[in-house]
C-alpha positions as CSV (number, residue, x, y, z in Angstrom):
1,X,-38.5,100.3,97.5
2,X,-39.0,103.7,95.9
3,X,-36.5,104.9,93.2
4,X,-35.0,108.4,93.1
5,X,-36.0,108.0,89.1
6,X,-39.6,109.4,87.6
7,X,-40.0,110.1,84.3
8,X,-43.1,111.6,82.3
9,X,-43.9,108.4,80.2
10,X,-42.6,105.0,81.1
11,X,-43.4,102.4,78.5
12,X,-42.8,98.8,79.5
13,X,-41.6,96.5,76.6
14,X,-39.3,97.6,74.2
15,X,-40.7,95.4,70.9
16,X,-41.6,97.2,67.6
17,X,-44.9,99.0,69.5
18,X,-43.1,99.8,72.7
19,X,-40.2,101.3,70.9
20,X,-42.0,103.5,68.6
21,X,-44.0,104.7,70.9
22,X,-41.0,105.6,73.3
23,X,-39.6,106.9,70.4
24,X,-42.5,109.9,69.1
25,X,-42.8,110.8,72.8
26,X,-39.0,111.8,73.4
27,X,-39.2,113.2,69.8
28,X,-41.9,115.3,71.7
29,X,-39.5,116.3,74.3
30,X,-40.9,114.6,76.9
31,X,-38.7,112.2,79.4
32,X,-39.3,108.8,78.5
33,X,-37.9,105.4,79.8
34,X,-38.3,102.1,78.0
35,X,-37.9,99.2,80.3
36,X,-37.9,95.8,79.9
37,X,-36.9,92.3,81.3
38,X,-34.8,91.5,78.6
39,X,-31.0,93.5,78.2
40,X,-30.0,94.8,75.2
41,X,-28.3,91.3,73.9
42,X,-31.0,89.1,74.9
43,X,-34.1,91.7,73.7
44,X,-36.3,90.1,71.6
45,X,-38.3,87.0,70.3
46,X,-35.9,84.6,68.3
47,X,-39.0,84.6,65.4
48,X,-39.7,85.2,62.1
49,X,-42.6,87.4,61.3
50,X,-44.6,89.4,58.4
51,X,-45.7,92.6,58.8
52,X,-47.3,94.7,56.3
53,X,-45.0,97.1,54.4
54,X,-47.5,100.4,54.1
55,X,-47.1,100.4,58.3
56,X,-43.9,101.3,57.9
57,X,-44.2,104.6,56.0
58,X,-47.0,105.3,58.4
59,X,-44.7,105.1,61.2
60,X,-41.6,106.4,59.7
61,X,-39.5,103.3,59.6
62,X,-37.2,102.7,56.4
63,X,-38.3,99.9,54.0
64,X,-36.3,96.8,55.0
65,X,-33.6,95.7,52.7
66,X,-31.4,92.8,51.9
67,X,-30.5,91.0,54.7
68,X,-33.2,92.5,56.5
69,X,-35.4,90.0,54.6
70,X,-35.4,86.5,55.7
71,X,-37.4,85.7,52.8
72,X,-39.6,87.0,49.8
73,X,-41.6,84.6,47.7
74,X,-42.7,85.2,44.2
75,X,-45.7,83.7,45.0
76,X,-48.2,81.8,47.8
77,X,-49.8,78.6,46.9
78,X,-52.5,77.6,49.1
79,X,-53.7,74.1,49.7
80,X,-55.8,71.8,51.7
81,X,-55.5,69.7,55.0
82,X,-55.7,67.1,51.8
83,X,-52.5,68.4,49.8
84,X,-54.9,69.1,47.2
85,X,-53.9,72.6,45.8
86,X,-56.3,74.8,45.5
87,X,-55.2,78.4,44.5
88,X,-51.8,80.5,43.8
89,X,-51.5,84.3,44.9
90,X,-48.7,86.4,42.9
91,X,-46.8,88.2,45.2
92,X,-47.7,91.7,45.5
93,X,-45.1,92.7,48.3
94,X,-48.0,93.6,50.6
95,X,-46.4,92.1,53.7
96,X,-42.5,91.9,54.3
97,X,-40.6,89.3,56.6
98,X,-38.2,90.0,59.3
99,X,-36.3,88.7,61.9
100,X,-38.2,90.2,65.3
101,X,-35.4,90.7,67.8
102,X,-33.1,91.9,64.7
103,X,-36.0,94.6,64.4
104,X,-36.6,95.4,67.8
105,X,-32.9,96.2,68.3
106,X,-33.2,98.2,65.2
107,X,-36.1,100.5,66.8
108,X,-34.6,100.7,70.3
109,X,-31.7,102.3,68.5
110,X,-34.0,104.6,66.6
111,X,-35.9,105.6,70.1
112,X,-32.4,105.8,71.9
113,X,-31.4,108.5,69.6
114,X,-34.3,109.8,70.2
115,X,-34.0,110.8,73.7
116,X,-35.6,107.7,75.5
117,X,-33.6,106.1,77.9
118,X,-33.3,102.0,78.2
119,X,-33.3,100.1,81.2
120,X,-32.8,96.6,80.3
121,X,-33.3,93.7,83.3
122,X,-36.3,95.4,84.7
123,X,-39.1,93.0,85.1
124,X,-42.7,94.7,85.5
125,X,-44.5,92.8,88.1
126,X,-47.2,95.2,88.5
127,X,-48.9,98.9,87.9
128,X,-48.6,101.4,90.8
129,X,-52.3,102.8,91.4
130,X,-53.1,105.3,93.6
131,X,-56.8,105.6,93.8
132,X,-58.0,105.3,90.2
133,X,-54.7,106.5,88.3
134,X,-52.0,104.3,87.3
135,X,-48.9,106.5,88.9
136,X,-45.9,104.1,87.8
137,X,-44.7,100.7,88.0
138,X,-43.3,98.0,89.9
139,X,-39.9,96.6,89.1
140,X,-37.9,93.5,90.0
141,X,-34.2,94.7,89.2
142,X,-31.9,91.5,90.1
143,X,-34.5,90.5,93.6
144,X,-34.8,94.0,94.1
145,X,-38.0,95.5,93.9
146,X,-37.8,99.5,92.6
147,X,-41.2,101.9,92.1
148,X,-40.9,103.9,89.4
149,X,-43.4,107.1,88.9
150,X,-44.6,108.5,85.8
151,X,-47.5,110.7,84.4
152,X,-48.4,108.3,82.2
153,X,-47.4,104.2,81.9
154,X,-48.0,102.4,78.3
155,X,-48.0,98.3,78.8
156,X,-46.4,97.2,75.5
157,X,-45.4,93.8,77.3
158,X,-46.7,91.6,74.2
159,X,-48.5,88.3,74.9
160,X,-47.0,89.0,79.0
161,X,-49.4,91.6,79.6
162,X,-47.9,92.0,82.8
163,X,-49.5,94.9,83.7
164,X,-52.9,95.5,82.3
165,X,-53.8,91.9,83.0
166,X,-52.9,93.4,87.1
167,X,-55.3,96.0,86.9
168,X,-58.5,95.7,88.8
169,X,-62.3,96.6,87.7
170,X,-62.4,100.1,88.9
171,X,-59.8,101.2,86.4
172,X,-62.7,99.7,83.4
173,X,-60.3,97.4,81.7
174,X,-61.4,93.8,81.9
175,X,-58.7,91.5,80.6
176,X,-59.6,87.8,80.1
177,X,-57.1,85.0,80.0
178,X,-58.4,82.4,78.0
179,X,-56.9,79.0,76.9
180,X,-59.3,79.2,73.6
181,X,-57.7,82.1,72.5
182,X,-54.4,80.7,72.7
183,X,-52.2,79.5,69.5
184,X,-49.2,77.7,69.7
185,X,-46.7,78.5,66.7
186,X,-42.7,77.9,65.6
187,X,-40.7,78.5,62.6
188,X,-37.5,78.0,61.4
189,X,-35.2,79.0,59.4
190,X,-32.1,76.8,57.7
191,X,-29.7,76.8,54.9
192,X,-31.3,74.2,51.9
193,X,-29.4,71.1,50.3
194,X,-29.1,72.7,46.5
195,X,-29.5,69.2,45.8
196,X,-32.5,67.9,47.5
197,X,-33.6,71.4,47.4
198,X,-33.8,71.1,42.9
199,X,-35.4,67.5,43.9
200,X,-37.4,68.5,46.1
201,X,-39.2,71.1,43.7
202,X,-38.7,68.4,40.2
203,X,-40.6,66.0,42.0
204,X,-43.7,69.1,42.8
205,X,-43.3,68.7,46.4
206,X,-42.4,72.2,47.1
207,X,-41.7,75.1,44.7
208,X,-38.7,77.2,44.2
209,X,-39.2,80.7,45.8
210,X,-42.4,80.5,46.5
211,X,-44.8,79.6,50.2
212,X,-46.9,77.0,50.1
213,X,-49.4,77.1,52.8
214,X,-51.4,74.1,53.8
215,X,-54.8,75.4,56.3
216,X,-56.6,73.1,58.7
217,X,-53.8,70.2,59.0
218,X,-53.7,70.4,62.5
219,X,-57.3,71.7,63.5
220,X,-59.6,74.5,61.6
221,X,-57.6,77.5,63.1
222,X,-54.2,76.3,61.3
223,X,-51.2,76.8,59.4
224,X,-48.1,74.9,58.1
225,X,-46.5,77.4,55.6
226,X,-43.2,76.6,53.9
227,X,-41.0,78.4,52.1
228,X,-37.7,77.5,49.7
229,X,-35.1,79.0,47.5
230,X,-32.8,77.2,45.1
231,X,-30.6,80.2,44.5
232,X,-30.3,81.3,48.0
233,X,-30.2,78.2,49.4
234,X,-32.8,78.7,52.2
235,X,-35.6,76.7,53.6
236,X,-38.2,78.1,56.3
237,X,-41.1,76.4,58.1
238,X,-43.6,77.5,60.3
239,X,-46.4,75.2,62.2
240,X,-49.1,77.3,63.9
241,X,-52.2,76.0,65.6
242,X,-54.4,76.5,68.9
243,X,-53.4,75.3,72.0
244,X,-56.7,73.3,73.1
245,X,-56.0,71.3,69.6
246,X,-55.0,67.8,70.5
247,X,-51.9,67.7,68.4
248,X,-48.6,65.9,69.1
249,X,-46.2,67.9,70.7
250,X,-45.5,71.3,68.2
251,X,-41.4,70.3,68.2
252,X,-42.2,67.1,66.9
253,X,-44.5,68.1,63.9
254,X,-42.1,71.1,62.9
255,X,-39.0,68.2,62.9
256,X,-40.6,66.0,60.7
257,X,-41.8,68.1,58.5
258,X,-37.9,69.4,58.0
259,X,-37.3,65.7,57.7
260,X,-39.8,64.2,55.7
261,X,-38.8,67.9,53.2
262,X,-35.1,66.1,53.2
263,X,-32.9,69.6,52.0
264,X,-33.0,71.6,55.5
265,X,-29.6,72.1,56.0
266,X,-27.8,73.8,59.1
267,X,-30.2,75.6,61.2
268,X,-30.0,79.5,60.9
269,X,-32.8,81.0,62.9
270,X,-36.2,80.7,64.9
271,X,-38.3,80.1,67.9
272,X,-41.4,79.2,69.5
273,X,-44.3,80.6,71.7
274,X,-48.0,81.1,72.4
275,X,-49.4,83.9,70.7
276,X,-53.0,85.4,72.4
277,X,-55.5,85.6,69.0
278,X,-58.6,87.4,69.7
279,X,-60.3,90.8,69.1
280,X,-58.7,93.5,71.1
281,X,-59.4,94.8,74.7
282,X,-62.7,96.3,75.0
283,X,-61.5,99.4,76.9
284,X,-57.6,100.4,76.3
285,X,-56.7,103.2,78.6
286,X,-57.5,104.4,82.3
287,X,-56.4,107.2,84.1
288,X,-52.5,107.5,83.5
289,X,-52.2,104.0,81.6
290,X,-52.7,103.3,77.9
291,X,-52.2,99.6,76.3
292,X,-50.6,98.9,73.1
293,X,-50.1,95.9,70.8
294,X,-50.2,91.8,71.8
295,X,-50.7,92.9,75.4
296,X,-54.2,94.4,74.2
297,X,-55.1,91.2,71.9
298,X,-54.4,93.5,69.0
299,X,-52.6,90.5,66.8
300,X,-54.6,89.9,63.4
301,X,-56.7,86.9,63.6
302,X,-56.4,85.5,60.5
303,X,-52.5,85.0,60.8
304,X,-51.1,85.5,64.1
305,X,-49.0,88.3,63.1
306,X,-49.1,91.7,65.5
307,X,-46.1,93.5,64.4
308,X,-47.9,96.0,62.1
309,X,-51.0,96.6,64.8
310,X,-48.2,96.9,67.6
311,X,-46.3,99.9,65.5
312,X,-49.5,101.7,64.7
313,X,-51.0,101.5,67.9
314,X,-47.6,102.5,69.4
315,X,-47.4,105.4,66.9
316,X,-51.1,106.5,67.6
317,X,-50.8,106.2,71.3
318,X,-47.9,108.7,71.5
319,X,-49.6,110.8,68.7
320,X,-53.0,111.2,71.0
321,X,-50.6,111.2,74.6
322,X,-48.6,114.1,73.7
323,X,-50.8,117.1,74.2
324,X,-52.5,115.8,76.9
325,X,-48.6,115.5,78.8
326,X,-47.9,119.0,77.7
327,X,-51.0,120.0,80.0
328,X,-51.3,117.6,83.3
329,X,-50.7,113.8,84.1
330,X,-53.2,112.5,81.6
331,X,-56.6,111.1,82.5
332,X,-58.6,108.8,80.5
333,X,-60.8,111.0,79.0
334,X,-57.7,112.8,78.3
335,X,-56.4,109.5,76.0
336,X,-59.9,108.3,74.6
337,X,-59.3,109.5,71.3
338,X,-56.5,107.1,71.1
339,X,-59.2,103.9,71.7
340,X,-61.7,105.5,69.7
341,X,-59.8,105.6,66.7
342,X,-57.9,102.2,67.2
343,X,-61.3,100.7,67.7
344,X,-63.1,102.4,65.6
345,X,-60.4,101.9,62.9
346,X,-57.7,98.5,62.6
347,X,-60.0,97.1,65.6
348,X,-62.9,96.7,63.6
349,X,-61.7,95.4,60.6
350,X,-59.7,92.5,63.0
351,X,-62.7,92.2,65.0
352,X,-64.4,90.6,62.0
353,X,-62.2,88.5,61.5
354,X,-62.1,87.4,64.8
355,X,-65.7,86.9,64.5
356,X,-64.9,84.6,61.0
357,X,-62.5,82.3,63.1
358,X,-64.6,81.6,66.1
359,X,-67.2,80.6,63.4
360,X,-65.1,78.6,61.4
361,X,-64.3,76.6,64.6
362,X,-67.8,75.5,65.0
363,X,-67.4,73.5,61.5
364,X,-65.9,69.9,61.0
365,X,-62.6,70.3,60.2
366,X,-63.7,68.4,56.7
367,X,-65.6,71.3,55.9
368,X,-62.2,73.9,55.6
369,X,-61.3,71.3,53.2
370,X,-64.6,71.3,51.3
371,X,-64.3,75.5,51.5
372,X,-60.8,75.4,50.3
373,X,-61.2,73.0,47.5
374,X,-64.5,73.9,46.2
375,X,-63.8,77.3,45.7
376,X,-66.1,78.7,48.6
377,X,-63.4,80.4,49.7
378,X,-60.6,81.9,47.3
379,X,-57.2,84.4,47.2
380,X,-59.4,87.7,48.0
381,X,-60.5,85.9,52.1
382,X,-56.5,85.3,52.1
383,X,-55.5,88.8,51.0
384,X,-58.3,90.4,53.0
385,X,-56.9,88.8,56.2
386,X,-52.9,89.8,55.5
387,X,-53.5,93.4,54.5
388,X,-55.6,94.1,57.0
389,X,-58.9,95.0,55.2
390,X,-62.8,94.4,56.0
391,X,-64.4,91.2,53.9
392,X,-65.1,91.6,50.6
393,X,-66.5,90.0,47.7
394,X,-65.2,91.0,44.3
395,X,-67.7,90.5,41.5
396,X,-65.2,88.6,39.7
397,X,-65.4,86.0,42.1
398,X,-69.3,85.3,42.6
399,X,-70.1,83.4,39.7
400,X,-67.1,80.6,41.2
401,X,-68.4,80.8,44.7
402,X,-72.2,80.5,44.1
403,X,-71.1,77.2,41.9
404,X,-69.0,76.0,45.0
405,X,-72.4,76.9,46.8
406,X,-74.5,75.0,44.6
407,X,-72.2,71.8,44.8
408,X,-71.8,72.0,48.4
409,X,-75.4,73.3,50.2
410,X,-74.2,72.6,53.4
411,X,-71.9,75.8,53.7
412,X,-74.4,78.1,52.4
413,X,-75.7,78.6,56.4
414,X,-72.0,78.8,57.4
415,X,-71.5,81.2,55.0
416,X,-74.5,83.3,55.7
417,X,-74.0,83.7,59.5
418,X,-70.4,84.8,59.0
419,X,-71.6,87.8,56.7
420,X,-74.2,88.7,58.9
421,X,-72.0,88.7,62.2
422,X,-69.0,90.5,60.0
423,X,-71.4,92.7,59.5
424,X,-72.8,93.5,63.0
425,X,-69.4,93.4,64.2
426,X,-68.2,96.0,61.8
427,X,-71.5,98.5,62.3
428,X,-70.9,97.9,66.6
429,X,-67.1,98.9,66.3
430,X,-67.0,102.2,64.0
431,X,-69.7,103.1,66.6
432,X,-67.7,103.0,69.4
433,X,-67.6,105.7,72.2
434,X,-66.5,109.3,70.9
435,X,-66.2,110.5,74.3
436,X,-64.9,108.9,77.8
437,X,-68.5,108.0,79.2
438,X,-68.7,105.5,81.9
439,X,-72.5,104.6,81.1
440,X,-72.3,104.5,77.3
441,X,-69.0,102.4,77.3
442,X,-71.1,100.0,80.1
443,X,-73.6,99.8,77.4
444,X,-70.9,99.1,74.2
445,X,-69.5,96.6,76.0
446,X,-72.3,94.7,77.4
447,X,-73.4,95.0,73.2
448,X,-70.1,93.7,72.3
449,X,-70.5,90.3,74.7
450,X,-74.0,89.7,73.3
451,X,-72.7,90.1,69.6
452,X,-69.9,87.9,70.4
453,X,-70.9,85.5,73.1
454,X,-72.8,82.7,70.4
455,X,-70.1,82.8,68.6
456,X,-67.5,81.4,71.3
457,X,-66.9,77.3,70.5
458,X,-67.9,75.9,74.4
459,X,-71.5,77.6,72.9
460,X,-74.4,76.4,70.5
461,X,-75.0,78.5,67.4
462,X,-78.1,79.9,67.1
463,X,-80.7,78.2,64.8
């Protein structure tokens, strides 16, 4: 059934990408609907997150404060699958924690006030196309099924993708579903036993205020990161690995963990879902559509986290959509600039590190340990994944990792290939398509499966 509404922009998913892009564009004057399955109550993930602090000023969000903060450790102590610790990292307030559907509500408010009208219950069950132009989207509202029209639709549906994953091949965005790139993760959040809790950190098995993260425990692609606070009287956990991992069920590792800790208290906060970890779409917009955040795989490889992508991506979107609504119903060529400079720009850097991960899945899980321990790998690979920031190598730090080398020849290859596909990784995206050219993006993306394809863990490495 058609609906008497239409609205210049409709945006489908009101999370921290979906709502600041809804909100630039009604800053802009232009009539914008955010829509999404959840109501205002209910809208959200029940998660814990990081995101990085700078992302905000570059979107125009206020620092968070106080309560705001789940958490904020004074520093991260990294160790292996083995419990061996093998680093610390001072804080350096690089990445804040939140509470994700506390945020999200926080944004909608910001994009309400705005201009942009909500419509919560409204589930997305597909793009309207006519020809080769994404002209709206079809609800369900309650068994009712409504089309909505716009000039231009943005999917910010998160790890749904529920419409760009609809689209078909003549709009040139390709979007694979693939149980490798899937990671199963959930956290919570409780009050901590003062008691247990000073134990807890007397007897060194956790310290006071700070994270302790321990990397390959369940697989090479994973995390169990811990945080406490005497004072505060707060305790978090968070278990993260990939889904084709043969691991005991994720509820079952997260509860003994809390009980084998012994001071998590009353249970505060936090959730549990699949997160889609890979590099980002090779193509984001078509004619009338443009794809922002987790729904175009733009979640940081190294830690799961796609807050901070989501709002820039949102922000850049509606910063590259805006002239081009002033004039006509956008076309893709009309929107490029907005993939060019994603890709060219946050995709690259995370595309590396996409290309470090499916690597490091090739290797015995031993060998993170080895990497870990030796000092092969060390705080700047840690810090280069959170901040977002391409690989680096301080000088500081060769003299350490050449020893580690030395002492352990078998990582030298390993380490080796991942420089050299970082590095053809890197040099592909910053030369991705200035203009919207169906033959040269053919040709990048058939570039981009060749650089990529070795790499994938169902195929052999190259000798």
């Amino acid at each position: 059934m058609a609906s008497n509404m239409d609205f210049d922009v409709i945006v489908v998913g009101a999370g921290p990408g979906g709502c600041i892009a809804a909100r630039d564009l009604a800053r802009a004057k232009f009539r914008v609907a955010l829509f999404d399955k959840d109501n205002r109550d209910t809208l959200g993930k029940t998660i814990i997150v990081e995101a990085q602090r700078a992302m905000f000023d570059l979107v125009g969000i206020p620092q968070l404060q106080g309560d705001e903060v789940p958490y904020q450790e004074r520093r991260t102590r990294t160790f292996s699958k083995r419990r061996k610790e093998c680093f610390a990292i001072e804080a350096g307030h690089v990445c804040a924690s939140l509470y994700l559907d506390r945020f999200a509500k926080k944004l909608l408010a910001e994009a309400e006030k705005d201009g942009a009208q909500f419509f919560g219950g409204w589930t997305a069950k597909e793009p309207v196309v006519k020809g080769k132009r994404v002209a709206g989207v079809r609800f369900d509202r309650g068994g009712t099924t409504e089309d909505v029209a716009a000039k231009l639709v943005i999917d910010a549906t998160g790890y749904d993708a529920a419409l760009v994953s609809k689209l078909g091949p003549d709009l040139g965005i390709e979007f694979e579903d693939r149980q490798a790139d899937l990671v199963i993760a959930e956290n919570h959040f409780h009050e901590a036993g003062e008691h247990n809790a000073k134990k807890a950190v007397k007897e060194g098995r956790q310290g006071d205020d700070e994270v302790w993260m321990r990397l390959g425990a369940y697989g090479n692609y994973s995390t169990e990161y811990s945080f406490l606070s005497i004072q505060k009287q707060r305790a978090y956990i968070l278990i993260g690995f990939k889904a084709d991992y043969r691991q005991p069920p994720i509820k079952d590792l997260t509860k003994a963990f809390r009980e084998d800790a012994g001071y998590y208290g009353k249970w505060l906060y936090g959730g549990a879902g699949p997160i889609r970890v890979r590099r980002s779409l090779d193509q984001l917009v078509a004619d009338g559509f443009m794809v922002i955040g987790e729904a175009a795989c733009q979640v940081m490889p190294t830690n799961g986290s796609g807050v901070a992508s989501a709002l820039y991506a949102g922000h850049l979107a509606a910063k590259v959509a805006a002239p081009a609504l002033k004039e006509r119903a956008p076309t893709a060529g009309d929107l490029w600039r907005y993939a060019r400079e994603y890709q060219s720009g946050r995709g690259a850097v995370l595309a590396t590190h996409d290309a470090a991960k499916l690597l490091l899945d090739h290797l015995p899980n031993d060998r993170i340990a080895d990497m870990l321990e030796s000092g092969v790998m060390q705080p700047d690979d840690i810090h280069s994944g959170s901040v977002p920031e391409f690989m680096k190598i301080k000088p500081e730090s060769l003299p350490g990792r050449a020893l580690a080398l030395i002492r352990n020849p078998a990582l030298i290859r390993f380490v080796m290939r991942t420089g050299k596909a970082a590095s053809a990784v890197r040099k592909h995206y910053e030369a991705y398509p200035r203009r919207y050219d169906a033959k040269e993006i053919r040709a990048w993306k058939e570039a981009a499966k060749r650089i990529f394809e070795p790499m994938e863990i169902n195929r052999k490495l190259p000798k």
